[in-house]
C-alpha positions as CSV (number, residue, x, y, z in Angstrom):
1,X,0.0,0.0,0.0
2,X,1.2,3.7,-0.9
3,X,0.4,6.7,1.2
4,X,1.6,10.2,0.6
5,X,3.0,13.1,2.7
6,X,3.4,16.1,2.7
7,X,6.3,18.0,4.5
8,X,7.4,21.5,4.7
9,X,11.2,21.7,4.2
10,X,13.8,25.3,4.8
11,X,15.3,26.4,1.6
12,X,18.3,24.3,3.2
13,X,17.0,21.1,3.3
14,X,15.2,21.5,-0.3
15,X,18.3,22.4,-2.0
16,X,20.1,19.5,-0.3
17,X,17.2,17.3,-1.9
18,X,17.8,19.0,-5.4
19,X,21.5,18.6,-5.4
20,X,20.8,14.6,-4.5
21,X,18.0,14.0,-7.1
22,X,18.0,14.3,-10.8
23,X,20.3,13.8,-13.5
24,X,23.9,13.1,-13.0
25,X,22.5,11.7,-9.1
26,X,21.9,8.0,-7.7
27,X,18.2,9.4,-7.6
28,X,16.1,10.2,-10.1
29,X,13.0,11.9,-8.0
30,X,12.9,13.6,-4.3
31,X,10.3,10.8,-3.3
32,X,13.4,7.9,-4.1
33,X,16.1,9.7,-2.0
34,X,13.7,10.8,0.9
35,X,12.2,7.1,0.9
36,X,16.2,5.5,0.8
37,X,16.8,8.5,3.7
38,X,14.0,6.6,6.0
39,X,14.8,3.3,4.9
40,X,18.5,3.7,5.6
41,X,17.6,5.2,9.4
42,X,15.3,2.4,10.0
43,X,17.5,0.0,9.3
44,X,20.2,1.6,11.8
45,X,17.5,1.8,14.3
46,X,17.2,-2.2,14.4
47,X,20.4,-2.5,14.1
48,X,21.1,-0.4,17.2
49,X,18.2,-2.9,18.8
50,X,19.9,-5.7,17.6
51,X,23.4,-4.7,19.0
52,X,21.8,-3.9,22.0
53,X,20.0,-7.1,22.7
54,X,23.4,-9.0,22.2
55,X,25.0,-6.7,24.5
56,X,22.1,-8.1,26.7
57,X,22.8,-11.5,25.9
58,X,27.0,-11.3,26.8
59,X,25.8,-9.2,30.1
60,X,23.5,-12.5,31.0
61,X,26.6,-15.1,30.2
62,X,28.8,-13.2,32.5
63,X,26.3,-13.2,35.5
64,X,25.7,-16.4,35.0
65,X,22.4,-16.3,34.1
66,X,22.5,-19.8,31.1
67,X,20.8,-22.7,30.4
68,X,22.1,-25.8,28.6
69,X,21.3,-25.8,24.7
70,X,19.3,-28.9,24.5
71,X,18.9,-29.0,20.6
72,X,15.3,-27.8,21.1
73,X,15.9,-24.0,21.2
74,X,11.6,-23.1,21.0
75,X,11.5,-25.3,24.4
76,X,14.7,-23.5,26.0
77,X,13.2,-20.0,25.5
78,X,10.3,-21.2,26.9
79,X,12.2,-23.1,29.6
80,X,14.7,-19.7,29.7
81,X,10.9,-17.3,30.2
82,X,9.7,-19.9,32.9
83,X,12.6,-20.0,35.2
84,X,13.0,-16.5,34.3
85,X,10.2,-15.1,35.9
86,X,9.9,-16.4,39.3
């Protein structure tokens, strides 16, 4: 599905879109290089979750806090959530 905004921009930040779309550019419209722009800083916000959540996972290693890998990894996490909680 396609939605469409639209966005007030300074002279600044519209120029900055005209040098970066158009011939002679990696874009060819304002709507390709604003949509790469969000695409680009969404994926560095999971990546920043995802970097977190391992940094989460080494903090739990070092305080101990592991269970055995049985081969089953859907009953461990549930296992993991159980024991967790209480």
């Amino acid at each position: 599905m396609s939605s469409s905004i639209n966005l007030s921009l300074t002279d600044e930040l519209r120029q900055f879109i005209d040098r970066n779309t158009g011939d002679g550019t990696l874009y060819a419209t304002p709507s390709e290089f604003l949509r790469s722009l969000l695409r680009e800083k969404k994926e560095r916000q999971e990546a920043a979750e995802l970097r977190m959540s391992i940094i989460e996972g080494y903090h739990d290693a070092i305080i101990g806090r592991v269970i055995r890998f049985s081969g089953d990894l859907r009953n461990d996490m549930q296992q993991f959530g159980t024991s967790n909680r209480k």
